[in-house]
C-alpha positions in Angstrom: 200.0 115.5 150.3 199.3 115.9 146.7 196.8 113.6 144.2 200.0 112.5 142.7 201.8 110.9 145.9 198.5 109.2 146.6 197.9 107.9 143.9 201.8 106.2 143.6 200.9 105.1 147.3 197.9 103.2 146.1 200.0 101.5 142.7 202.4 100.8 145.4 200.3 99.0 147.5 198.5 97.2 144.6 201.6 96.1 142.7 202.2 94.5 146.5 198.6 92.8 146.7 199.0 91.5 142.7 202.9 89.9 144.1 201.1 88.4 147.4 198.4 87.1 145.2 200.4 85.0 142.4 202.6 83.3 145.3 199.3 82.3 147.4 197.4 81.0 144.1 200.6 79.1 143.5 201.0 77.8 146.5 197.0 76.7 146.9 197.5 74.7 144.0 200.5 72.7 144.8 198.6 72.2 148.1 195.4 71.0 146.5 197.0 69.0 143.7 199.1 67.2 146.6 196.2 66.4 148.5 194.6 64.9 144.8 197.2 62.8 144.7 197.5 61.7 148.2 193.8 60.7 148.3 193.9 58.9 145.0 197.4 56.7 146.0 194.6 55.8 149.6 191.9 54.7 146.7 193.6 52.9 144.9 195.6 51.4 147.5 191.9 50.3 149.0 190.6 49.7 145.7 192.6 48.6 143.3 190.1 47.4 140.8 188.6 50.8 140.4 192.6 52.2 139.6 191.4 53.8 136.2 188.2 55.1 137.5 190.0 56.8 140.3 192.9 57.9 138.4 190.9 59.7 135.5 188.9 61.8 137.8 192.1 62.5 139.6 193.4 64.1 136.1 190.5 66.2 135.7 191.0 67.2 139.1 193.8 68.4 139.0 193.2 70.0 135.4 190.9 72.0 136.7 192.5 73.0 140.0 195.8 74.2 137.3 193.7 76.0 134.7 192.2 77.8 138.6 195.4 78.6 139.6 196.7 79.5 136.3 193.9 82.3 135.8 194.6 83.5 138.8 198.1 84.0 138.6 197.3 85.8 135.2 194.7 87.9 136.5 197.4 89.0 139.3 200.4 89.9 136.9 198.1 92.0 134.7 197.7 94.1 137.7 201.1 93.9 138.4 202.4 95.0 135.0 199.3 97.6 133.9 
């Protein structure tokens, strides 16, 4: 087997890896941002004096968990499409 067919082996492979990346940091964050706002609809629900408190961590929450996901999702078409 020559360098050459090797090496489009391992592109292959990667390009695959990158795909099966994106879709599992996409799905991770639906997951995680679902599970935010399940848990903050059960405090407020329990608590509903401390509704703002609750729902402004829930934002920055889920800010952070998107800007997460988003970087990775980046991070895996750059090694898709270079």
């Amino acid at each position: 087997m020559t360098l050459l067919a090797i090496l489009l082996e391992v592109v292959g492979i990667a390009k695959l890896g990158a795909g099966l990346g994106a879709g599992i940091s996409a799905i991770a964050a639906g997951i995680g941002i679902g599970q935010i706002g399940k848990c903050t609809v059960e405090s407020i629900a329990r608590q509903p004096e401390a509704a703002g408190d609750i729902r402004s961590n829930m934002i920055v929450s889920a800010a952070l968990i998107e800007g997460v996901a988003f970087f990775a999702i980046v991070v895996c078409l750059l090694i898709l499409f270079l």
